[in-house]
N, C-alpha and C positions, 0 to 999 in steps of 0.2 A: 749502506751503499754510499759508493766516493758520490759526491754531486759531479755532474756531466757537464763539460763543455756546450757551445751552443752548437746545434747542428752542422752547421758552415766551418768551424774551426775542426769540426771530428772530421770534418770530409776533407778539408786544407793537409790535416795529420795523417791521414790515412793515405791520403794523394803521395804525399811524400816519402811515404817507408815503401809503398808497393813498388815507386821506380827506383828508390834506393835497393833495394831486397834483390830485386829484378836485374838491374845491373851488375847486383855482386854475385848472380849466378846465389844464391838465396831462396830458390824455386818456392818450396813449401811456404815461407815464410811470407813469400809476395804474393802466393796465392788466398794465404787466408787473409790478408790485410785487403787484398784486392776485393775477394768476394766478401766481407765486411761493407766493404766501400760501395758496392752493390744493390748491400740490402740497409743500407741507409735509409731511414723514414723519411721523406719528398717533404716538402709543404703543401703541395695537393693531400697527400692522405690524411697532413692533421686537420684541412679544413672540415674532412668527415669525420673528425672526432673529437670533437669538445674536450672530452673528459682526458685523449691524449695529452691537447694542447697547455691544458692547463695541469695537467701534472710534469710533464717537460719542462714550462714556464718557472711551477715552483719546484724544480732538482738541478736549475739551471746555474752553474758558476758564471758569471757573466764577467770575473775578472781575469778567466783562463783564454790566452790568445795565441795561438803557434804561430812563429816567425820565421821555421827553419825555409828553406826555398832551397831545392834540390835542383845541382849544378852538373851534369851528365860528365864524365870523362872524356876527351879527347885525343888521348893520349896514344899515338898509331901503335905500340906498343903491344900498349894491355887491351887496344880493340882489337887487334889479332892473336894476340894471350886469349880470349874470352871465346872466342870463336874454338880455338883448340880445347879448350877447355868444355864443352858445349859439343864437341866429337869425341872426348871420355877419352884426348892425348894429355892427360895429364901430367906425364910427365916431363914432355915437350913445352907444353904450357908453364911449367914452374921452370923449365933450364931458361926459355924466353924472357921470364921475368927477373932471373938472378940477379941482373945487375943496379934495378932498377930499386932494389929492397927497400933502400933505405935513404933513398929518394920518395918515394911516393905510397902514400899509407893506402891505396886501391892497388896498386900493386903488391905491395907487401901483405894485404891479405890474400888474394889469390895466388899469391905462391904459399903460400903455407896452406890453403884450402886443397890446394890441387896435389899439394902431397899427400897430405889427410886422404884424403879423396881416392890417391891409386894405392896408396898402404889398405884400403878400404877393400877395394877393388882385388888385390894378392889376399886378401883373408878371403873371401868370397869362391876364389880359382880356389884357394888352397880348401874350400869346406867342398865343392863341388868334387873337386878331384877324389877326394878322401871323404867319401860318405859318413864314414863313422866317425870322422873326425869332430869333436865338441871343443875343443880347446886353440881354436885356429886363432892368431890376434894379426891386427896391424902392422906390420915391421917397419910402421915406420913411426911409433908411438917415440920411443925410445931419443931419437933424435931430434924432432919435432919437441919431446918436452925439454929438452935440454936447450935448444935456441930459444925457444919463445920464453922458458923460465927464468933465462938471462934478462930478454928485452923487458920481461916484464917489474924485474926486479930495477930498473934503469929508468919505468918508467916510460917506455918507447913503444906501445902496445896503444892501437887506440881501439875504439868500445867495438868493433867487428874482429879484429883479430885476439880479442879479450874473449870471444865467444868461442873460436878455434883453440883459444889456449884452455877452457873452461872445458870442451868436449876431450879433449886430451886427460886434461885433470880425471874428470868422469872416468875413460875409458881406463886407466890406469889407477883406477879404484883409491884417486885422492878424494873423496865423497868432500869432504869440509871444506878444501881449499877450492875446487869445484862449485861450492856450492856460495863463497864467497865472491869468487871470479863474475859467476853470474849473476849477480846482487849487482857487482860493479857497472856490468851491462847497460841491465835493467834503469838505472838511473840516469842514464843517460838517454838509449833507445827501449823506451818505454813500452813498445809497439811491438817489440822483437818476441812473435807468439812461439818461437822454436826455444826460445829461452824460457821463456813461463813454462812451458812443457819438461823440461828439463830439471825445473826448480819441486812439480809435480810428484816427479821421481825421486829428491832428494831429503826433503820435507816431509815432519811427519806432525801430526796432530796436535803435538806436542810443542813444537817450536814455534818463538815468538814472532810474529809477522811484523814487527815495526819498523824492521832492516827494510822490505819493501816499499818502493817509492810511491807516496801518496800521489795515484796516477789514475784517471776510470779504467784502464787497462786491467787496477788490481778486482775490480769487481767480475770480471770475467774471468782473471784468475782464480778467485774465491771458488766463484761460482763450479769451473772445471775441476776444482781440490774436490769440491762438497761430492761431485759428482766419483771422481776417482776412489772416495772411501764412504761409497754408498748413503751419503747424507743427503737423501734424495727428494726430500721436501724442503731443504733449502736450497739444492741446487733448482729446483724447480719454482721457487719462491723468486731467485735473484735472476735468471733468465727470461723470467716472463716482463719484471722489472726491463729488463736487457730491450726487451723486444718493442718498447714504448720507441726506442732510437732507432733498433735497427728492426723494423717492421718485417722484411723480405727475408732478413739474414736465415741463410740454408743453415749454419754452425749453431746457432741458439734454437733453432727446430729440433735440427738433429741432437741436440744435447735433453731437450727437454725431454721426447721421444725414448731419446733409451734409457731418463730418469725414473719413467712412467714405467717402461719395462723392468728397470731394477727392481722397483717398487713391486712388481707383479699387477701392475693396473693396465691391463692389456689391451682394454677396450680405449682406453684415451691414449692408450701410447700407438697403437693403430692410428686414430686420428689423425697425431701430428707426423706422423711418417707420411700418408697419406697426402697431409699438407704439404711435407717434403718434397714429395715428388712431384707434385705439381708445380712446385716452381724451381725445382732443378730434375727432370725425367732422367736426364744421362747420366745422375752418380751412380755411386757404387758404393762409398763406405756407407755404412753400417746397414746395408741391404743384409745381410745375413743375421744381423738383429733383428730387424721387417721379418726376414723368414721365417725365424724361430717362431714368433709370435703367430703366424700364418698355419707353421707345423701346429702349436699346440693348440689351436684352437680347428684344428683339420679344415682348414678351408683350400680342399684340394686346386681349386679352379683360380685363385687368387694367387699361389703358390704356383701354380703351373702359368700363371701371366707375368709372375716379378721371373721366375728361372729365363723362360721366353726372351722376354726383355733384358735382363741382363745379361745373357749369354749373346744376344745382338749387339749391344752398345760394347763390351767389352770383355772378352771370353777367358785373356788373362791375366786376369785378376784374382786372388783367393778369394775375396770376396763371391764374387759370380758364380767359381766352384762351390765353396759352400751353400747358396743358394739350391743352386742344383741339386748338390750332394742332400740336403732336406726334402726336398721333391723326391727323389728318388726313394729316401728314406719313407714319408709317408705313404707313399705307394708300394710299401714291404720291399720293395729293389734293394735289400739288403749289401749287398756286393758292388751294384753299379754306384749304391751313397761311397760307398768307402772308397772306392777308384776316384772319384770327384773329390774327395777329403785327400787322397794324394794326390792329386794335380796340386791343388792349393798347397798343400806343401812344399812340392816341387815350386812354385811359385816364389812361396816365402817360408820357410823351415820354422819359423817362430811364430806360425800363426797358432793363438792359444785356439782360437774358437775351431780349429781344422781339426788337432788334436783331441779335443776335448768331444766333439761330436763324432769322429772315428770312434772313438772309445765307447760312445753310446752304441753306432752298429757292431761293434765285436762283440759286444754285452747280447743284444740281440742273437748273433747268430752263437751264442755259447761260447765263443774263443775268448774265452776268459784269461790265458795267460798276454795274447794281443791288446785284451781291452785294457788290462795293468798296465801294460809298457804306453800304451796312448797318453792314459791319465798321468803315467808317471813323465813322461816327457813334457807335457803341461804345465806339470808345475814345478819342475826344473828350470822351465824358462820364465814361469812367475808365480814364485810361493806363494802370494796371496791371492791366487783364482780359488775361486772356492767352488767352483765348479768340478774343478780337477778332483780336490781332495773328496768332495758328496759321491763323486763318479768312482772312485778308488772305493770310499767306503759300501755302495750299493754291492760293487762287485765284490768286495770279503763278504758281506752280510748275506749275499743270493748264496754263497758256497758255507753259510752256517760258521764262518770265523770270526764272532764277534764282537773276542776283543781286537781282534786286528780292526774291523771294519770301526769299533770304539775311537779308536785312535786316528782314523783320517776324518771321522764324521767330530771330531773335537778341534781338528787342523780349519775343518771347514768353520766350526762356529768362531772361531779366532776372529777369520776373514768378514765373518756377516752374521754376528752375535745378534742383533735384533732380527734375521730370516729365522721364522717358524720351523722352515721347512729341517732346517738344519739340528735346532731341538728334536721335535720329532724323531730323526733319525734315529737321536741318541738315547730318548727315550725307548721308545723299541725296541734297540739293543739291550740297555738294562735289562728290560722285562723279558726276553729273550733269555735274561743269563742268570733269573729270578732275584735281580735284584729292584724292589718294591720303591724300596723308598727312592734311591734315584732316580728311576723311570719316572716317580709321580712329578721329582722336582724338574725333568727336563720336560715333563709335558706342560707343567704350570712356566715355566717360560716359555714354552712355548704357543700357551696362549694368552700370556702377556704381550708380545709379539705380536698380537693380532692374527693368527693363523685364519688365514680366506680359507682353504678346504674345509677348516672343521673339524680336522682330526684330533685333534690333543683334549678339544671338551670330551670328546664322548670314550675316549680313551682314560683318560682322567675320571671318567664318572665310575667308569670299569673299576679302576685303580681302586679309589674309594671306598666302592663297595667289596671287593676283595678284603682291604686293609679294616674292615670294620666302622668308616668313616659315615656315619649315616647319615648324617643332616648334608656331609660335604656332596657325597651323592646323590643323592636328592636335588641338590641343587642345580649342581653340574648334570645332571641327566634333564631337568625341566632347559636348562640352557642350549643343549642339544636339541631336544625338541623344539625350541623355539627356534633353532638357526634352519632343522629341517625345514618347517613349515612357512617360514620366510622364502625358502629357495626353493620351496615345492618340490622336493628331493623323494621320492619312496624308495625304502632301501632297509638294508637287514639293520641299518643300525637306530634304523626311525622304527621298526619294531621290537629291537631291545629295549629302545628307551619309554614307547610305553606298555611294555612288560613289567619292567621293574617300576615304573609309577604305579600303575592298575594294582600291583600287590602290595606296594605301601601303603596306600590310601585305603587299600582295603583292612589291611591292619591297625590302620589309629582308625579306623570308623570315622573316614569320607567317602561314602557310599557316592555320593554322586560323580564324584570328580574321577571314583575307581573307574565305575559303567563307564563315565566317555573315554577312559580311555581303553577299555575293555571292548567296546565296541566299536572303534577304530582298529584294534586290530584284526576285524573280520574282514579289512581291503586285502589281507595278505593270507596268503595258499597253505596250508603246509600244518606245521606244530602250531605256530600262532595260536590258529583258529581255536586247535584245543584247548589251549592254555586259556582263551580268552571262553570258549561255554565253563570252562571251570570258577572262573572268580566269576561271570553271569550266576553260575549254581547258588555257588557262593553269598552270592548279591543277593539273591532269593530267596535262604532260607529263613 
């Protein structure tokens, strides 16, 4: 972790990008600087914390001091430019500014913003109008990179309209020079979180971070990488780090929160949403991560108070739909989840989570060539959900097409090669399609993985004993048993496992260790009980 400025110098920094951001019409960007600035750690709270005080004290650069001092525009021009611009006449707003271009570098980005901006705006009409349209762009990409890839080659581009010229790069699939343009940014407006976001998307695990400006900005960068490609005990390592500075901050709760979900640690990622919302009640993002967590653990009444409430505070939103859209769902409302999963698309057409939970109720109610095009639409708009591809392959797998379903449930472990769940799947298939060996190695990664359900030990013990592996099963079936009876689980496969202990033991002549588990099986109704007076008999003679 970068060492942190002192307190007063991060609030000085933060002071200054939020009205800078904010006047350039910057929306997103002044508001995450803002609500940072918010949840700023007070000197009241470190007097209650020793151990804060004194870890602040030693990560503290004491030679980092910001001097910028943020000068407001005056300019009657571009203060009636900003005004039009803020009523979405955009194009009004850039003819106001034409003259002004190159004269004045606040000027000269809101004209070129506010072009961006209605070329933005004609893709939008043009997908609305043409529903099935996938292929809508900008039209005004084209000429926009052709001015600004002049200026910038001149050198006449300063660090805001370097970020306009950067989105253009992006949108016209120049990835590299994009990705350098924002680098440029960054070293200068260190603070600018719509750019770290953007570098998220462009960067892969692989490339070297040195290009990045030794800034604490990059620790919260890190931090949101680790999270974007499921490294989620370090993102939750470096945020908690985060949260000594900014005590209140809503964006390091909510990051660690849906870290804890990634993880599948449901109970603590509960918590800090929980904490979430108590010191911001009126969001909305990532409520429908809240919800999942709420669906899968059926807590209908908590789930019926987040729908409640965010349907009050703010109805649309995809977020709030999907909320709903899970209420509904856990309440078998089959039909009325899926109406609420299209609102939210209606809302935002790129919502992965909209599509990808549609897809879950078409699976429910059988419309399995619906529940395809849901999942496939998902990860059309982001091949590395691995949600989409698990939901694709369940539904080949439910219709017995296994190597189809092979093939999306292998896409999914691409995406989340350490989730269980995703071996598992693949295991299953194999064994499905009688192939042994494969299945055994997708179960044993998959309880390298740490599988929480359980599944791949006791499936694995199966395996084993199928393939002649005797000491392997044995082993892996006592490990089964042992995760049963930690979790107090009774269940068919806490009576498999000791079925096949009770008659091992009773074969190498361990009479004692057979009986107990011989006699544990009379908790259970049925064959058991038989199987279990027989090795009893057995025991006896």
């Amino acid at each position: 972790m970068e060492l942190m400025p002192k307190l007063q110098e991060i609030q000085k920094e933060l002071q200054f990008y939020t009205r800078l951001f904010q006047e350039n019409k910057l929306y997103h960007s002044s508001k995450w600087t803002g609500e940072l600035l918010l949840g700023l750690t007070q000197e009241e709270d470190l007097q209650q914390s020793q151990f804060a005080m004194q870890f602040i004290q030693n990560n503290t650069d004491y030679n980092y001091h910001f001097i910028r001092e943020f000068v407001p525009e005056y300019n009657d021009i571009i203060l009636v430019a900003r005004n039009l611009f803020d009523l979405r006449e955009f194009k009004k707003c850039a003819s106001l500014l034409q003259n002004l271009i190159h004269k004045n570098e606040s000027a000269m980005f809101l004209y070129y913003y506010s072009q961006y901006m209605y070329g933005e705006l004609r893709k939008e009409e043009e997908m609305f109008e043409n529903e099935n349209s996938k292929t809508a762009t900008n039209p005004e990409l084209k000429l926009l990179e052709r001015e600004l890839s002049k200026l910038y080659n001149q050198k006449q581009l300063n660090q805001l309209n370097l970020y306009i010229y950067g989105l253009i790069l992006k949108d016209t699939m120049k990835l590299r020079e994009a990705r350098e343009v924002f680098i440029q940014v960054l070293h200068q407006m260190p603070c600018f979180w719509s750019v770290w976001l953007e570098l998220c998307k462009l960067l892969t695990e692989e490339d070297t971070l040195d290009e990045l400006p030794n800034h604490w900005m990059k620790t919260f960068w890190s931090s949101n990488f680790n999270l974007e490609k499921f490294k989620n005990a370090n993102c939750v390592e470096q945020f908690q780090t985060l949260l000594y500075y900014f005590r209140n901050s809503n964006f390091i709760i909510n990051q660690i929160a849906n870290a804890y979900y990634n993880n599948q640690e449901f109970e603590l990622s509960l918590e800090w949403f929980e904490r979430l919302l108590s010191i911001d009640p009126y969001r909305y993002e990532s409520l429908d991560t809240y919800s999942n967590i709420l669906y899968i653990k059926e807590n209908q009444g908590e789930l019926a108070n987040l729908a409640l409430q965010s349907f009050t505070n703010n109805k649309y939103v995809p977020e709030t739909c999907c909320v709903v859209g899970n209420y509904y769902s856990l309440m078998n409302e089959h039909a009325k989840a899926i109406n609420y999963f299209q609102r939210a698309l209606k809302l935002d057409k790129d919502c992965l989570a909209a599509w990808t939970l549609m897809g879950h109720e078409y699976l429910e109610m059988k419309n399995v060539a619906s529940a395809i095009q849901s999942y496939r639409n998902a990860v059309e708009i982001d091949p590395k959900d691995f949600r989409a591809w698990y939901g694709l392959g369940q539904t080949y797998a439910l219709q017995g097409m296994n190597q189809y379903a092979l093939y999306y449930f292998s896409r999914a472990v691409i995406s989340r090669p350490k989730d269980a769940r995703m071996w598992n799947a693949m295991a299953e298939c194999y064994d499905k399609m009688d192939k042994k060996n494969e299945s055994m190695k997708c179960y044993e990664r998959a309880n390298q993985c740490k599988d929480k359900e359980g599944i791949a030990i006791h499936q694995l013990a199966k395996l084993y004993d199928a393939m002649g592996k005797t000491e392997k099963a044995l082993s892996a079936f006592e490990e089964s048993l042992r995760r049963k009876d930690e979790e107090q689980i009774v269940d068919k496969e806490l009576s498999e496992s000791l079925l096949y202990l009770a008659r091992v033991f009773l074969k190498r002549g361990d009479k004692e260790r057979a009986m107990q588990m011989a006699k544990r099986l009379y908790d259970f109704n049925g064959p058991e009980r038989d199987e279990a007076n027989l090795i009893m008999s057995q025991l006896n003679k």
